[in-house]
N, C-alpha and C positions, 0 to 999 in steps of 0.2 A: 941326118938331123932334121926332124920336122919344124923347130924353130930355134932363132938365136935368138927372140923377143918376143915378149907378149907384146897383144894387141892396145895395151892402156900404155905401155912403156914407152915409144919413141919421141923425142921432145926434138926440137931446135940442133939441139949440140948434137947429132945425131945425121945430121948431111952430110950427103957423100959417104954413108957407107952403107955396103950392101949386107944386107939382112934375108931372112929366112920367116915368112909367120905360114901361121896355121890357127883356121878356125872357123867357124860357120859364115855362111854368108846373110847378111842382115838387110842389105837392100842394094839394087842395080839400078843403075840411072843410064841407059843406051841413049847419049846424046848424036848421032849417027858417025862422026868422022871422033870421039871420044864415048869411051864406057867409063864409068865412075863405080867401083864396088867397096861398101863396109863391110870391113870384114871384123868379123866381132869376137871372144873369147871369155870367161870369166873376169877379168881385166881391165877391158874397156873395147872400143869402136880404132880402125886404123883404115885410113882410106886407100885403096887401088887406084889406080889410073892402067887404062890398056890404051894408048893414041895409034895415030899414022905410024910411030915407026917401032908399035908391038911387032914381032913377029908375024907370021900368018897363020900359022899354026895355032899360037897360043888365039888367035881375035878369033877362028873357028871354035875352041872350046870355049872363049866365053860366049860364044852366042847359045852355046846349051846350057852354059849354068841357070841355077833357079835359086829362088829362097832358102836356106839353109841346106843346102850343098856345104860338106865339108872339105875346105881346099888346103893345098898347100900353096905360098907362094913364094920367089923368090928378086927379087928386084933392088931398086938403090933409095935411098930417099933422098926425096926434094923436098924445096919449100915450097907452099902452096902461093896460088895465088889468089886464093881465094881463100883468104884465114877462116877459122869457125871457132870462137874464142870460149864459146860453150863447150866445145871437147879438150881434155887435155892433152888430145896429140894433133889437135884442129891445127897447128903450126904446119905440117907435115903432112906428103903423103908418100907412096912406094911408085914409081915407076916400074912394073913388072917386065920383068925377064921369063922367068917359068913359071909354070904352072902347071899345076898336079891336083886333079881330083880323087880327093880320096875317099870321098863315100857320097853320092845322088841322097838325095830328100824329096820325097813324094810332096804335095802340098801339104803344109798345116792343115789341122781342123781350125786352126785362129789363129789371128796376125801375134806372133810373138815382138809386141812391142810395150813398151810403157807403160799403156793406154789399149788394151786390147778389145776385141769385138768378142770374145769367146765370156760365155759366163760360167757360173762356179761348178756345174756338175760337168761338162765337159773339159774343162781346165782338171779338173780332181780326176777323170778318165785317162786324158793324156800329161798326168802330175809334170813327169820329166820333160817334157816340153815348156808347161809353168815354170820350171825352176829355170830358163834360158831367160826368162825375163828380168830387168835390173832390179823393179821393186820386192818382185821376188828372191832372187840372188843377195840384194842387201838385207834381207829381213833375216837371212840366214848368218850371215857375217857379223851382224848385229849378235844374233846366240853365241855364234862363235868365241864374239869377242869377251862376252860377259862370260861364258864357259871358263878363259882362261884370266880374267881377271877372277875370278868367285876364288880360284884355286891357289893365284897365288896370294891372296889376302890371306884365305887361311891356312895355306901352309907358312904365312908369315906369322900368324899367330899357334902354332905347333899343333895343329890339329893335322889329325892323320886320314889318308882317305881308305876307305875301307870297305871291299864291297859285300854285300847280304844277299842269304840266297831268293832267287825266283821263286822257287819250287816248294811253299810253305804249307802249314797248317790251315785248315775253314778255320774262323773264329766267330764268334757271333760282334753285334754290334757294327755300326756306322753301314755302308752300303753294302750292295750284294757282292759276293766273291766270283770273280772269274774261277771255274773248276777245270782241273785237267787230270782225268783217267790215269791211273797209274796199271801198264800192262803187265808188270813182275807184283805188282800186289793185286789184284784183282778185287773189286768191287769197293778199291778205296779211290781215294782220291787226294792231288794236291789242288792247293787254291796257288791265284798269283796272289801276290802282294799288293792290299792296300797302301801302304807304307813301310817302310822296314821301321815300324814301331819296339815291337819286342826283342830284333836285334839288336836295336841301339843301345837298350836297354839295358841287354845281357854284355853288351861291350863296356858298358859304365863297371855292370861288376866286375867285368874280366881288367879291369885297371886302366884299360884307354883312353883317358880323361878329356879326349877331347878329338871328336870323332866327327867326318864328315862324307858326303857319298853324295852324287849326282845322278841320280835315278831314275829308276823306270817305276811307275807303279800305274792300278791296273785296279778300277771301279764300273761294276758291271750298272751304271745307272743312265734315265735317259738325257740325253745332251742336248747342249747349246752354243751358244757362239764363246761362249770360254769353260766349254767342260770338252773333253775326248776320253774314251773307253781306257788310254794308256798316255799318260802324261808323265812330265818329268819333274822330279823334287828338288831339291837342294835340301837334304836329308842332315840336321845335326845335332849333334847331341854335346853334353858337357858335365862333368865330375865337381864336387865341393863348391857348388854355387847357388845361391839364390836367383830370385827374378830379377832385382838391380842388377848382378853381371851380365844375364842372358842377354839381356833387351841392351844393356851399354856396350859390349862384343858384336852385338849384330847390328847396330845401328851406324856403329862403326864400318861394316862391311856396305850398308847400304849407303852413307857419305861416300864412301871410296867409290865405288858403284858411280855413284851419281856423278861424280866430279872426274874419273877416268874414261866412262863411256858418254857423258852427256854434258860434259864441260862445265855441271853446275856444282858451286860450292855451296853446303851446309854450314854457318858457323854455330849456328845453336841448334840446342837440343829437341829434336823433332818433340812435339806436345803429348800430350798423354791424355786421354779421354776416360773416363770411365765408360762400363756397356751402358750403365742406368743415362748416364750425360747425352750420352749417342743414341739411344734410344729414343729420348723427351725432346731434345735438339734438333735430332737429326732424321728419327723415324727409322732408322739404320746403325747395324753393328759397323756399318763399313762407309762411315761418312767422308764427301767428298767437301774438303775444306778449299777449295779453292776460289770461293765466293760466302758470304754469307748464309742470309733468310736463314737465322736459328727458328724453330718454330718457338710460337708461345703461346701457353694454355690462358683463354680467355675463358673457363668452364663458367667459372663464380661470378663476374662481372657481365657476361651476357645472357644467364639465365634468369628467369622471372620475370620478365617483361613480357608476356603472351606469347610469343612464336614458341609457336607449337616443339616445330623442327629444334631449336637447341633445347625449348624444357623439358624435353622428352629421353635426351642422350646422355653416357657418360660423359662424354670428351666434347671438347669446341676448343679447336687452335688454327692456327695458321700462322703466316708467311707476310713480309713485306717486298714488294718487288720498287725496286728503287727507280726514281723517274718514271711510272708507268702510270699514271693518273690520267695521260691522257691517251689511254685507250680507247680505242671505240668499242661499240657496241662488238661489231661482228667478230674483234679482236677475243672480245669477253665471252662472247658466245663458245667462240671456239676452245679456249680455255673449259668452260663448263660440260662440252660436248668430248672433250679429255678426260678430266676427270673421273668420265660417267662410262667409259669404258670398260668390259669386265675385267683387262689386265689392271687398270687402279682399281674401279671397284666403290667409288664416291656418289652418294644417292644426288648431290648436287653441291654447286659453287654458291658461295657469298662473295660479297666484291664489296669493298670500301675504296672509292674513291678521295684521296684528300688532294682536294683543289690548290691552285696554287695559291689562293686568295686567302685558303684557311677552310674553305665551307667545304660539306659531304656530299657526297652522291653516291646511295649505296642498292645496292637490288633489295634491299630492307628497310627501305625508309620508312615505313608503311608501320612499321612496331617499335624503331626505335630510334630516340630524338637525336640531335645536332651534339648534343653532350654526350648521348650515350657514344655516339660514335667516337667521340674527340676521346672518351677515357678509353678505347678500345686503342687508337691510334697512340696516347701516349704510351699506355703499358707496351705495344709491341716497338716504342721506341720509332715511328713513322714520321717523318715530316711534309710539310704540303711538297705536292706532285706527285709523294707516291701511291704506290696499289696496293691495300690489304685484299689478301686471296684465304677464304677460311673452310674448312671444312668441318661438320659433325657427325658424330657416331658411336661406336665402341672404341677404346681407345686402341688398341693395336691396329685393327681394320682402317682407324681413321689416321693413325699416324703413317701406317704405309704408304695410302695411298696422299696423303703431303711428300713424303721424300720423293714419291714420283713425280709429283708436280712441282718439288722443286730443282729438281734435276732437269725436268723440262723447261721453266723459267732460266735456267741456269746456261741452258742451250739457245732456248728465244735470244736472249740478253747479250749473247758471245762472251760467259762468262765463266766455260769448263775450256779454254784452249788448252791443247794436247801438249804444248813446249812450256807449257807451266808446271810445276810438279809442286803438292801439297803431302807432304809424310806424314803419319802421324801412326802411335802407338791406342789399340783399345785395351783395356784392361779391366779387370774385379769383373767379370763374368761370372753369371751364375755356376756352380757346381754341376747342378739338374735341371731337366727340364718334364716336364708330367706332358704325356701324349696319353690325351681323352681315351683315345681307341682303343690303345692296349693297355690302359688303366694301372699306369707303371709308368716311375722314370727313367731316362733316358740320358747318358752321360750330355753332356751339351758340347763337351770335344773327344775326350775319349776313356774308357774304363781305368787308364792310368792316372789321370789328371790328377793332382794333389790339391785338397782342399787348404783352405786358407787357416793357419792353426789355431786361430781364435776359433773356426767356426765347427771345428773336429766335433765338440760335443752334440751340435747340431743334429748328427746324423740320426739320434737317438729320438731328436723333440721334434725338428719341422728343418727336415732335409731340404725345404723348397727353398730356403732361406740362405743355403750354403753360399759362398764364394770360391770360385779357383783361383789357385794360382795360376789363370791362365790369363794369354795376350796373344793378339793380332796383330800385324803390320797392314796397314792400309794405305796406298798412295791412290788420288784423286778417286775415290769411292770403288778401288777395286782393293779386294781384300787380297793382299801376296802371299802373306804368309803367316802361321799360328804354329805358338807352342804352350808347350806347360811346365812349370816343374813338376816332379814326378811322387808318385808314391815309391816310397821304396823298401817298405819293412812289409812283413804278411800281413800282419795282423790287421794295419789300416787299409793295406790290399783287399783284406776280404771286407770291412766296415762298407769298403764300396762296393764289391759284386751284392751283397746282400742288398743294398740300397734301389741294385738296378736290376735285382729281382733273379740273381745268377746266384743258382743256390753253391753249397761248397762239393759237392760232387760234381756240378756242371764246373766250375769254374779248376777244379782241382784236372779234370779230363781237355778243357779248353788249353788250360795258361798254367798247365804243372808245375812244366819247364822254366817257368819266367818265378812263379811260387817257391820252388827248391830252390832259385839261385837266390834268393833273396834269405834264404837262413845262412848263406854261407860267405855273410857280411855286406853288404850294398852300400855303395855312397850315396850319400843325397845327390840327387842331379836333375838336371832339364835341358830343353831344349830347344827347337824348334824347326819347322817346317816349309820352305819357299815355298811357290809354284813356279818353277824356275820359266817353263814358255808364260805365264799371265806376266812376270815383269818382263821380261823382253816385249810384251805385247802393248805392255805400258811405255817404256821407252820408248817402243815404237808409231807409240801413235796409232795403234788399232784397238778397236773393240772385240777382236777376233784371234783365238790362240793358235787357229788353224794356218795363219799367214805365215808363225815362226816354226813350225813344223814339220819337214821335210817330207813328209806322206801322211797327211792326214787321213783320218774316216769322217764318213758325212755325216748329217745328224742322226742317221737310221745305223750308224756304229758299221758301214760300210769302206771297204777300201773299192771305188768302183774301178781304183785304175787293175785290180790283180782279179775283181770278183770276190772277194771277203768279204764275211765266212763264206765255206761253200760244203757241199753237204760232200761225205767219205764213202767209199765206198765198201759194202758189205765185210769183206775182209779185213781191213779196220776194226772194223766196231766189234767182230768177232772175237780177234785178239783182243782187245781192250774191252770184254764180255759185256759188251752195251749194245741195245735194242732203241734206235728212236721209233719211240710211238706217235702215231700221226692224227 
C-alpha cells in the first residue's frame, strides 16, 4: 500500500494513528539535531519530522533526499507544536518510522512553488512540472468542476450529449481549416473541425431536439492570450424554438454556473444590448458593463467653432472619468501619449477639466468658451471634479480606440475587479458584413445564420441592412459565447450562399449534405456556442486561456514541451503522396 491518506487529509481527529503517504517532496528544513520535510500530493502539503530518536538508517537517507524526490512514508501522527493555521493539516505532523524512496529528481529548471522564478516558455517546455504547482493545479479543478456541473445542468434539462466527428469536410468561410492527408484516398483531404456546426445541424433533423457536446475544435489562425490552434466548446444546439428560448435556457445554465462554481447569485434577468447600443456606447460588440463612461457623441455641438481638428471629422465623442479633474499635467500627458499608440491609433486627446468650483480647464480653451465647455459637460451628464477625455476622427477608428481608453481608465480607476462579474446578452447583429478587399460580403457569424423575418425581403434590395437572429454572451468585456437561430429550409439556405457570393454549384459540392437533409423536413431550431477554457478563464480571474489548459501551444501554435509540429519523414509523405516544397 503506498498510502492510507492523502497528503491535504490529516486533521486533529487523526492522532495516534499511524498512517502511510506518499508524494513529492516540496521543501527540507535540516535544523541539525531535527529535519522538517513537506511532503506534498495533489491534495495539499503534510509535514515530516525525522528527530533524535528516527532510526539511523532512515536519518542517513534523508540526508540524500532533494526537492521533489518522490517518497513513500510511514509514521504516527502528532500534534504539532508549532500550529500553521494557513495549512489544513497545519494542526499535525507525521513522526516517521519508514521511508522509502521511490523515484530521485534531478534539480528543477524552477522552483515549483506558488510564486515561481521560472518564466512562460520554460514552464510551457517543462509543462508537467507547471502542472505541480497549486495555481496551476486549481486552475484545472476549476475546468474540472464546471465540466461536470455544464453536464449536469443539461442533462437536467434532456439534452443529450453526442459526439461529431473529427475527420470532416474543407468548407469555405470563417478561418483557415486544419488539413489532414487522407492515405486510402490519395490527393484528398480531411479538414478538423471549426465547430461541429453542420452536425448539430443534421442532428436537429435526425429528431434530437436538444443536443449538446464538449469539444474539441481546431482554427488554423494567428494567436493570442485568449485564442489557441485547438480550443474547447460547449457545443449546443435545440429543436422548435426561437431566440426567446435559446437565450432563456442558457442563461439559465450560466446563473447556475455562477451561483454553483462562484457562489454568486443572479436574481434578474441578465440585460440585453443591442450590436448598434454596444457599438455607439461602448465602441465594442463585447462591452465590459462593470463600470460606466457610456460614450457620447458631441459631433453637432462641438463643431463650427474654428478648431480645425473637430470641423474636419465625422465623429467627436468621449468619456467621463468620474473624480478625475484633479489630474495633473503628467497624469494627462500620459493618457494622450496612450491613446496615440498604434494599437489604439488616436491622432490625439482633448481633456475637459470640470473644477470643483464649477469653472473649465481644457487643452482647448484657446477656441472654445466657458459655456461651450459647460454644454459639452452637461450633455455627457458630468459634474464638477470630473475629467472629460474626447477623441476625433472616423467614426469606427475613433470609437475603437475610446473603448480602449476606456477600458484603460476602467483599470487606472480599479474599476474592472476580477470577483465582479457583469452578464449581459448582445443582440440584432447585422446579417452581413462587406470586406473592401474582396468586394463581397461576408456572413458576420456564419453561412447558417437566419435572418430576421421582417428583413428576408432585404436580401433582394440592400443586404447591408439585414439583421440576425443572432446573439452573444458577454461577461466583463470578454465575449464567451455566440449563436444563432438557424436557417432551415433550401431555399432561404441558398438566398444566402448567393448573397455571400457562393454560387449553387459551389455550395451544392460544399454543404450537399446539410442541402438534402433539409427537403426531408427540418425543424426550426438554434443554438449556440461557449468557449468553454475563455469562461473558466473568466471565473478565473485571468486574461489568458493558456492557464486552464492542460498543454498549451505558444503564440507560434507550438507545443515546445513535445517539439510541435515537427517535420515527417520521407516515407510518410510518400504514403500520403505529398511533397513539401521548400
Amino acid at each position: 500500500m503506498y498510502r492510507t491518506h492523502t497528503c491535504g487529509e490529516l486533521r486533529i481527529e487523526n492522532l495516534g494513528e499511524k498512517v502511510t503517504l506518499s508524494g513529492w517532496i516540496q521543501t527540507i528544513r535540516n535544523l541539525g539535531g531535527m529535519t522538517f520535510v513537506a511532503l506534498r500530493d495533489r491534495y495539499g502539503i503534510t509535514q515530516l519530522v525525522f528527530d533524535e530518536n528516527t532510526p539511523e538508517q532512515i536519518k542517513n537517507q534523508v540526508e540524500e533526499l532533494g526537492r521533489e524526490f518522490v517518497i513513500k512514508i510511514i509514521g504516527n501522527v502528532v500534534e504539532r507544536s508549532s500550529k500553521n493555521p494557513k495549512m489544513p493539516t497545519g494542526d499535525v505532523e507525521i513522526i516517521a518510522e519508514h521511508l522509502t524512496v521511490l523515484s530521485k529528481s534531478e534539480i528543477p529548471p524552477f522552483t515549483i512553488e506558488n510564486e515561481t522564478d521560472g518564466g512562460d516558455e520554460i514552464r510551457m517546455k517543462y509543462r508537467y512540472l507547471d502542472l505541480r504547482r497549486n495555481p496551476v493545479r486549481e486552475n484545472l479543478e476549476l475546468r474540472h468542476r464546471m465540466g461536470q456541473e455544464i453536464r449536469k445542468y443539461l442533462d437536467g434539462e434532456k439534452f443529450m450529449e453526442i459526439e461529431t466527428p473529427y475527420l470532416i469536410k474543407s468548407t469555405p468561410e470563417g478561418a483557415r481549416d486544419f488539413i489532414v492527408p487522407s492515405r486510402m484516398n490519395p490527393g484528398e483531404f480531411y479538414a478538423l473541425p471549426q465547430s461541429p456546426q453542420t452536425f448539430k445541424q443534421l442532428l436537429m433533423v435526425s429528431g434530437f431536439d436538444k443536443y449538446f457536446q464538449i469539444v474539441k475544435c481546431f482554427r488554423d489562425e494567428d494567436l493570442r492570450a485568449d485564442r489557441q490552434p485547438e480550443f474547447t466548446q460547449i457545443d449546443c444546439e435545440m429543436s422548435f424554438v426561437d431566440q426567446e428560448d435559446v437565450l432563456n435556457t442558457f442563461e439559465g445554465l450560466a446563473k447556475y454556473l455562477f451561483l454553483e462554481v462562484k457562489g454568486a447569485k443572479f436574481e434578474e434577468s441578465f440585460p440585453r444590448i443591442t450590436y448598434d447600443d454596444a457599438m455607439n456606447y461602448y465602441g465594442s460588440d463585447k462591452p465590459d458593463l462593470r463600470f460606466g463612461m457610456k460614450f457620447s457623441e458631441i459631433t453637432e455641438i462641438a463643431q463650427g467653432k474654428g478648431f480645425k481638428v473637430f470641423d474636419s471629422v465625422e465623429y467627436i465623442g468621449g468619456i467621463v472619468a468620474n473624480g478625475c479633474a484633479e489630474y495633473s499635467r503628467k497624469k494627462v500627458d500620459e493618457l494622450t501619449a496612450f491613446v496615440q499608440k498604434p494599437q489604439v491609433g488616436a491622432k490625439g486627446l482633448v481633456y475637459v477639466k470640470y473644477n470643483q468650483d464649477g469653472t473649465f480647464k481644457s487643452s482647448v480653451d484657446k477656441f472654445f468658451s466657458p459655456d461651450n465647455l459647460k454644454s459639452w459637460a452637461d450633455f455627457m451628464n458630468a459634474k464638477p471634479g470630473d475629467l472629460l477625455l474626447i477623441l476625433a476622427g472616423n467614426k469606427n477608428d475613433t470609437q475603437n480606440a475610446l473603448n480602449v481608453l476606456r477600458l484603460e481608465m476602467g483599470d487606472r480607476l480599479g474599476l474592472r475587479d476580477k470577483n465582479k462579474f457583469a452578464p449581459c446578452w448582445v443582440v440584432d447583429f447585422p446579417l452581413l458584413e462587406w470586406v473592401d478587399e474582396e468586394k463581397r460580403f461576408f456572413a458576420k457569424h456564419h453561412p447558417f445564420t437566419s435572418p430576421k423575418t421582417e428583413d428576408i425581403a432585404l436580401f433582394d434590395s440592400d443586404p447591408a441592412k439585414m439583421h440576425a437572429n443572432a446573439y452573444d454572451f458577454v461577461i466583463n468585456g470578454v465575449e464567451i459565447g455566440g449563436g444563432s437561430i438557424r436557417i432551415f429550409n433550401a431555399e432561404l439556405q441558398q438566398k444566402m450562399f448567393n448573397a455571400l457570393g457562393i454560387s449553387t454549384e459551389e455550395a451544392e459540392e460544399k454543404f450537399g449534405f446539410l442541402l438534402d437533409a433539409f427537403r426531408f423536413g427540418a425543424p426550426p431550431h438554434g443554438g449556440i456556442a461557449f468557449g468553454f477554457d475563455r469562461w473558466c478563464s473568466v471565473f478565473g480571474g485571468s486574461e489568458s486561456i493558456r492557464d486552464y489548459i492542460a498543454f498549451p501551444k505558444n503564440n507560434s501554435g507550438r507545443d515546445v514541451m513535445i517539439d510541435s509540429p515537427s517535420v515527417v519523414d520521407e516515407k510518410q509523405l510518400k504514403e500520403l503522396t505529398l511533397k513539401v516544397i521548400k
